[in-house]
N, C-alpha and C positions, 0 to 999 in steps of 0.2 A: 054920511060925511065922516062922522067919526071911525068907519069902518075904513074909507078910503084914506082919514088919515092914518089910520092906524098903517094900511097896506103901504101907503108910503114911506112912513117910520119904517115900516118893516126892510121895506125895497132901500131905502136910505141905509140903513144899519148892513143889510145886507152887500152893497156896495161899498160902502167903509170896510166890513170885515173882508171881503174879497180882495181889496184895494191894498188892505194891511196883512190881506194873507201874502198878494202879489210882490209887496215891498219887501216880505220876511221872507219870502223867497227865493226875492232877488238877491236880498242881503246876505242871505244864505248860500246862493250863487255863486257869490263874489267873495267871501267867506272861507270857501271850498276853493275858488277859483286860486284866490290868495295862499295858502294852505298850500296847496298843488305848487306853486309858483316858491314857495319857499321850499318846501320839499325839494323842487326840483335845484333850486339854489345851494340849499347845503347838499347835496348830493354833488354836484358841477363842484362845490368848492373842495369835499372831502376826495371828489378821485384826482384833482387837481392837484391837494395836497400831497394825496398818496401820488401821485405820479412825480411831482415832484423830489420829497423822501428817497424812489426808487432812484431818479436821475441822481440825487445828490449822493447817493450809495453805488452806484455804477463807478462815479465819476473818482470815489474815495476812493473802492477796489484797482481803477484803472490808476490812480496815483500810486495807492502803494504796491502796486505792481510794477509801475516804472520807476519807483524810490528803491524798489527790492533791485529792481535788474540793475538799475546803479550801484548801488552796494552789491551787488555779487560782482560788477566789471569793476568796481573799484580794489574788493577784494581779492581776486585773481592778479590783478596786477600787481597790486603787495605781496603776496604768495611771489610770484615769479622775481619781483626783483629781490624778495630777501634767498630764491633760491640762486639766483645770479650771485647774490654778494658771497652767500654760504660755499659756493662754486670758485669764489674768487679766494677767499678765507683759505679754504681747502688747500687751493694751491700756491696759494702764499706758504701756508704750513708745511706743505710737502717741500716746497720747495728751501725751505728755513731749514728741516731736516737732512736734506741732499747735502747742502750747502755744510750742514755740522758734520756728516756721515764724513764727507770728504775731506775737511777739516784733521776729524781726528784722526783718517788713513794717515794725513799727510802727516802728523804728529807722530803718530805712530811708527812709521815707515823712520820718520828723522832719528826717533828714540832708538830704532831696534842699529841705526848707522851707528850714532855713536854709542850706545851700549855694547858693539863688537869691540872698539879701541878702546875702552876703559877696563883698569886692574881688575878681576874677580876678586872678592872676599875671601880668607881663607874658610874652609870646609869648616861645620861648626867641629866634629868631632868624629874620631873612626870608631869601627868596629872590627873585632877578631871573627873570624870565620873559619872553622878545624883549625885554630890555633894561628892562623896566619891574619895579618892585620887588612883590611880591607879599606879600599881608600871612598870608598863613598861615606858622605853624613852619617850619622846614627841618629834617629827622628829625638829619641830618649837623653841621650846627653847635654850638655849644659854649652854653649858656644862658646867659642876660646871667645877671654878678653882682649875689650878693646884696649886696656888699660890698667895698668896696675902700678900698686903705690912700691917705689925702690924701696921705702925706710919701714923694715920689717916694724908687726906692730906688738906695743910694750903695754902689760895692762897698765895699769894706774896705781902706783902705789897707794892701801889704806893705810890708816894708820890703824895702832893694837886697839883692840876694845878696853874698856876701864872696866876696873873690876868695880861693882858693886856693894857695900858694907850694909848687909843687913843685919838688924838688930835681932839679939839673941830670942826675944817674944817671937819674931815674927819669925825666926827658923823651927822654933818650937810648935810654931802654928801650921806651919806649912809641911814640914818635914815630920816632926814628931818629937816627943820629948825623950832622951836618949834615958836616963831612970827608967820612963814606960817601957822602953824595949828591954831593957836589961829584966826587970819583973816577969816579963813575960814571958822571955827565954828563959828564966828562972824555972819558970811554972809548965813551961812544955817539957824542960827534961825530964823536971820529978816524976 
């Protein structure tokens, strides 16, 4: 009896730990299963992301590639019309120029009219050539005046200087003492 209870105990324990292996098993299973299923989650979520990343990087390049083509068609158009204005400028300019060119012909042209009917100046001044007087300018000479005063000119009368009175000291100082000269003419003849 006590051996059958024993085998029962035994058989009893022995299905408990089979029972609690089957549980740890399953648990284990599912565990794993779980595991797997998150793996496979962040996996699904990380290429999702990255595919995303990729679209939103596509989509950056594809913008500023059509921001860029705008700015070069915007550009090119600025380019052309400041070569239009510069084209226009130009010929405004030239044409400003014509317009003076012709101008000072005309001027010109009037000037050289009536400078035929007006008096010459006379010649500043001749030169002789073997002795005979030549009638062209001389570069060197001085140009006849245009002008000259009728009333010949008189200096300024000064008046006489004043004579000074210096004192007998100071001629002695200045000049010499006339005794000193006589002594000394003295002394050179002896």
């Amino acid at each position: 009896m006590e051996a059958t209870k024993e085998k029962q105990e035994r058989e009893r324990k022995k299905l408990i730990a089979e029972e609690k292996h089957k549980e740890w098993v399953q648990r284990k299973n599912e565990e794993v299963k779980r595991e797997r299923k998150e793996r496979q989650r962040k996996l699904k979520k990380e290429i999702r992301e990255k595919e995303i990343k990729e679209f939103e990087e596509i989509q950056l390049k594809e913008k500023a590639k059509e921001m860029y083509k705008e700015w070069l068609k915007k550009k090119n158009t600025e380019d052309l019309q400041k070569k239009k204005e510069e084209k226009e400028k130009e010929k405004l300019r030239e044409a400003e120029l014509q317009e003076k060119k012709e101008k000072s012909e005309r001027m010109f042209k009037e000037w050289l009219q009536n400078s035929k009917n007006k008096p010459r100046p006379a010649s500043a001044g001749y030169a002789y050539v073997n002795g005979k007087l030549a009638t062209y300018p001389d570069g060197n000479a001085y140009p006849a005046p245009a002008f000259y005063n009728p009333i010949p000119w008189k200096p300024i009368p000064a008046p006489p200087p004043k004579e000074e009175k210096v004192s007998i000291s100071t001629q002695a100082r200045l000049f010499g003492n006339d005794e000193d000269k006589n002594h000394e003419s003295k002394a050179v003849s002896h």
